[in-house]
C-alpha positions in Angstrom: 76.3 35.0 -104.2 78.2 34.9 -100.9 77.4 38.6 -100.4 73.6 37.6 -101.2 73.4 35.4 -98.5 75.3 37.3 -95.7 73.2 40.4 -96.8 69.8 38.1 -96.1 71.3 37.2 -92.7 71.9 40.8 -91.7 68.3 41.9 -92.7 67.3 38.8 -90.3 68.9 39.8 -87.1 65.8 41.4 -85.9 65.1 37.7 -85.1 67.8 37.1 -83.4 66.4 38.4 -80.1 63.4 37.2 -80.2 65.2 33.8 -81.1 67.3 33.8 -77.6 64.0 35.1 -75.5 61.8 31.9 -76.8 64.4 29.6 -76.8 65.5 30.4 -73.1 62.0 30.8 -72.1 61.2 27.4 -73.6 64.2 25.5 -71.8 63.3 27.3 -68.0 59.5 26.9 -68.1 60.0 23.2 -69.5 62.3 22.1 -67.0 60.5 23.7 -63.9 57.2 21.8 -65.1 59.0 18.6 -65.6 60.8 19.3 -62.2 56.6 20.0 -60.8 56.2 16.2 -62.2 58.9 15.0 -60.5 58.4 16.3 -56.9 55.9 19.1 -57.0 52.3 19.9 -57.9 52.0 18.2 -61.0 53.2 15.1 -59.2 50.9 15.4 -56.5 47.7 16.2 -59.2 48.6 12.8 -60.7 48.7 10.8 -57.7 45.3 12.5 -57.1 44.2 11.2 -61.1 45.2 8.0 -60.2 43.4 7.4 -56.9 40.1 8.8 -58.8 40.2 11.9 -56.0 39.7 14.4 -59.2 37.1 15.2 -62.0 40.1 16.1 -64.1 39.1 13.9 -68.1 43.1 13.6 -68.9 46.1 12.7 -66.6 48.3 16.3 -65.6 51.1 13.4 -67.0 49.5 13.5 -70.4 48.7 17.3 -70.2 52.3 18.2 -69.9 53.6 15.7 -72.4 51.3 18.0 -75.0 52.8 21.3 -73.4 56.3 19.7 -74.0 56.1 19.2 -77.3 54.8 22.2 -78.3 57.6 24.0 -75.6 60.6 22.0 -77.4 59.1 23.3 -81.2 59.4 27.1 -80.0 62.5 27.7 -80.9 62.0 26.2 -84.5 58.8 27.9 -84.7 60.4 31.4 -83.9 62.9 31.4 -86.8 60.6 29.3 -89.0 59.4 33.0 -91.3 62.5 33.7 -92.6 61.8 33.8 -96.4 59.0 36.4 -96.2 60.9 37.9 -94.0 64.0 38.3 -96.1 61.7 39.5 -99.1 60.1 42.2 -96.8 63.7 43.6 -95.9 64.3 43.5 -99.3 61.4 45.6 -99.8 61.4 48.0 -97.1 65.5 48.9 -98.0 64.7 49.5 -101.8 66.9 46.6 -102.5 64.6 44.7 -104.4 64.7 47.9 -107.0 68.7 47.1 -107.6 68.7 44.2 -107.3 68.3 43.7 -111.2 71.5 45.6 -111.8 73.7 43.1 -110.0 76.3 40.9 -112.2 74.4 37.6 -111.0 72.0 35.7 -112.7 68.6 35.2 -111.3 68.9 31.6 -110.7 71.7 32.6 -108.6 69.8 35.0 -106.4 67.3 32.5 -106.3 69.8 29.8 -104.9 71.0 32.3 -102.4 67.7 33.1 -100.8 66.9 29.4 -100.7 70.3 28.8 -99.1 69.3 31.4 -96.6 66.8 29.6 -95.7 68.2 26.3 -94.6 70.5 28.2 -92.9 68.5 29.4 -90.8 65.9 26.6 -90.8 69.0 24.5 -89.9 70.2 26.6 -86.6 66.6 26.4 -85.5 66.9 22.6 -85.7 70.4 22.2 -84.2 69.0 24.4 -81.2 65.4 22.7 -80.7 67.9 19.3 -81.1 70.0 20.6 -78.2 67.4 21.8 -76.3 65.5 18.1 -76.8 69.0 16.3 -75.7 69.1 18.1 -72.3 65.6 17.7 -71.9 65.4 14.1 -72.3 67.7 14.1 -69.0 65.2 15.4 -67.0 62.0 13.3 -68.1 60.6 9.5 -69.5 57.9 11.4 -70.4 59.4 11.4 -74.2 62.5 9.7 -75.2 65.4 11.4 -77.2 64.1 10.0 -80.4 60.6 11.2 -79.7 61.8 14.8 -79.3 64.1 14.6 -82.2 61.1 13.1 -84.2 59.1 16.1 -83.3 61.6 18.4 -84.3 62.4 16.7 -87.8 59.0 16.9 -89.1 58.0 20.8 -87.6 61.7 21.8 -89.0 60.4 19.6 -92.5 56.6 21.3 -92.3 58.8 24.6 -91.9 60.5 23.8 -95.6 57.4 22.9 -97.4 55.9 26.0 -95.9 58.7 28.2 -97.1 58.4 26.3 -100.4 54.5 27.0 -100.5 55.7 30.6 -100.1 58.7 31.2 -102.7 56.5 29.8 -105.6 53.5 32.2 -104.7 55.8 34.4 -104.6 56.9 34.4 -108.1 53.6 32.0 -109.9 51.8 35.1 -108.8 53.6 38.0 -108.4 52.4 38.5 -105.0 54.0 41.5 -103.4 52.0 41.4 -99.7 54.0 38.3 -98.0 50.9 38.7 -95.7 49.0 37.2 -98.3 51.6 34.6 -99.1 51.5 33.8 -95.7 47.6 33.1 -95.8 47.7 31.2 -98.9 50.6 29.3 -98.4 49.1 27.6 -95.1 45.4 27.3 -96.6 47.3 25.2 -98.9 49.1 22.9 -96.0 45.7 22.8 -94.2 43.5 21.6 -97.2 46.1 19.0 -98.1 46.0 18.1 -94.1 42.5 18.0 -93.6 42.1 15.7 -96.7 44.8 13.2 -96.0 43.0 13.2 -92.6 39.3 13.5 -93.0 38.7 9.9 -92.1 40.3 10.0 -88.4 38.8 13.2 -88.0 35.5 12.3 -88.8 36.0 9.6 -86.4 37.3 11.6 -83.8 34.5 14.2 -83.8 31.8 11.0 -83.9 33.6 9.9 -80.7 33.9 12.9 -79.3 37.1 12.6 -78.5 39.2 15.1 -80.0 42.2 14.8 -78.2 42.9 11.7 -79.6 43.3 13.2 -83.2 45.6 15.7 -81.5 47.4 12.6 -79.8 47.5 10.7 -83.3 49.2 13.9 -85.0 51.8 14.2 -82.3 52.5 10.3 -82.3 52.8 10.7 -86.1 55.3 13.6 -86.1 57.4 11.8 -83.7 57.8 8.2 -85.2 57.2 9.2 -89.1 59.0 12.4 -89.5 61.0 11.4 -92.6 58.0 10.9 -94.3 57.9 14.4 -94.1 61.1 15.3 -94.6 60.7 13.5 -98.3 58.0 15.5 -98.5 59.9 18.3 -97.8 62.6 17.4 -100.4 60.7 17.2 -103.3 58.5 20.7 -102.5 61.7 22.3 -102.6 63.0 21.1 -105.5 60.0 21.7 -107.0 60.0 25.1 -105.9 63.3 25.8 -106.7 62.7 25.2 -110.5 59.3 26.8 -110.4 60.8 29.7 -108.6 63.6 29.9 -110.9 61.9 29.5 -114.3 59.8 31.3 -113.6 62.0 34.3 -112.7 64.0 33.8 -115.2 61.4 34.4 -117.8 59.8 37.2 -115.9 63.1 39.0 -115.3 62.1 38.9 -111.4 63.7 40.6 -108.8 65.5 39.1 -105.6 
């Protein structure tokens, strides 16, 4: 199983470039903008806000607290896909045609790719949590915990995601990850829009949209293990879907 797992990681190191670009990108333009609202021209724009010398409808204060949470999730984001990605090397290599032959069960090729994946799920967090600690030194604009919040519950959206995924890809048979991709975040968006269709009904009868987008990031960042229970029990879940499932279809991993 070990040689399942550093295989998946191999087939991933396509990401690992792409990893280092965002996450280095992420850090530099986050701390020059935080430096700009400090003692450049996002400091001066607010003190324009304030003195009621602009037309601007939000503070540039409140602006870049968005742009910083989305920065600090980047790096997360970028190494989020790894499932379907792991399936389409699979593909592309012919491996998933051998992989039958193998002396492992299928609930043990199961458990490796879902070990690859909080593997990598996992050095996404402890890199988005690094970059949020040294972050956190430059700003008041979000605390420590506020960051870490934000990262719990996009790296615990990222496992019910992947979840979403690995049972499509077995309930279904689905071969095109494209497709599992599609579906898989339908899904998170119905379930979304219906835990939320009250507040945004509201927000669109106020017109203030932001607000809703305000509410969600507030949410991330003070209820993220809501979320990450969430996240628990989808994986489980998926795990025994995933394996039965396999298991009686003979599947390939």
């Amino acid at each position: 199983m070990k040689g399942l797992i550093i295989k998946d990681l191999m087939c991933l190191r396509k990401m690992r470039a792409t990893f280092v670009f965002v996450t280095v990108s992420s850090f530099v333009i986050t701390v020059m903008a935080l430096i700009s609202a400090r003692c450049g021209n996002i400091a001066l724009a607010e003190q324009e806000y304030l003195a009621g010398g602009t037309d601007m409808p939000m503070s540039p204060v409140h602006v870049l607290w968005y742009a910083v949470a989305v920065m600090v999730l980047l790096p997360l984001a970028s190494i989020g896909d790894s499932l379907t990605l792991a399936f389409e090397a699979d593909k592309n290599s012919g491996f998933a045609n051998v992989a039958g032959a193998l002396p492992l069960s299928v609930k043990k090729r199961v458990t490796a790719r879902f070990i690859t994946l909080f593997l990598t799920c996992g050095t996404g967090t402890v890199i988005s949590l690094a970059l949020s600690f040294i972050l956190s030194l430059f700003t008041d604009i979000m605390t420590l915990g506020d960051f870490a919040g934000l990262v719990l519950s996009a790296a615990s959206l990222i496992l019910i995601f992947s979840a979403l995924e690995m049972m499509l890809i077995f309930l279904l048979k689905m071969k095109n990850t494209d497709y599992v991709r599609i579906i898989s975040l339908l899904i998170m968006s119905a379930v979304f829009i219906l835990c939320s269709l009250g507040r945004i009904i509201g927000a669109v009868r106020a017109m203030k949209p932001t607000e809703l987008i305000t509410d969600g990031l507030l949410f991330l960042e003070n209820r993220w293990f809501i979320l990450a229970a969430s996240a628990a029990v989808c994986l489980l879940v998926s795990y025994f879907v995933s394996a039965g499932i396999a298991e009686r279809k003979r599947g390939e991993i």
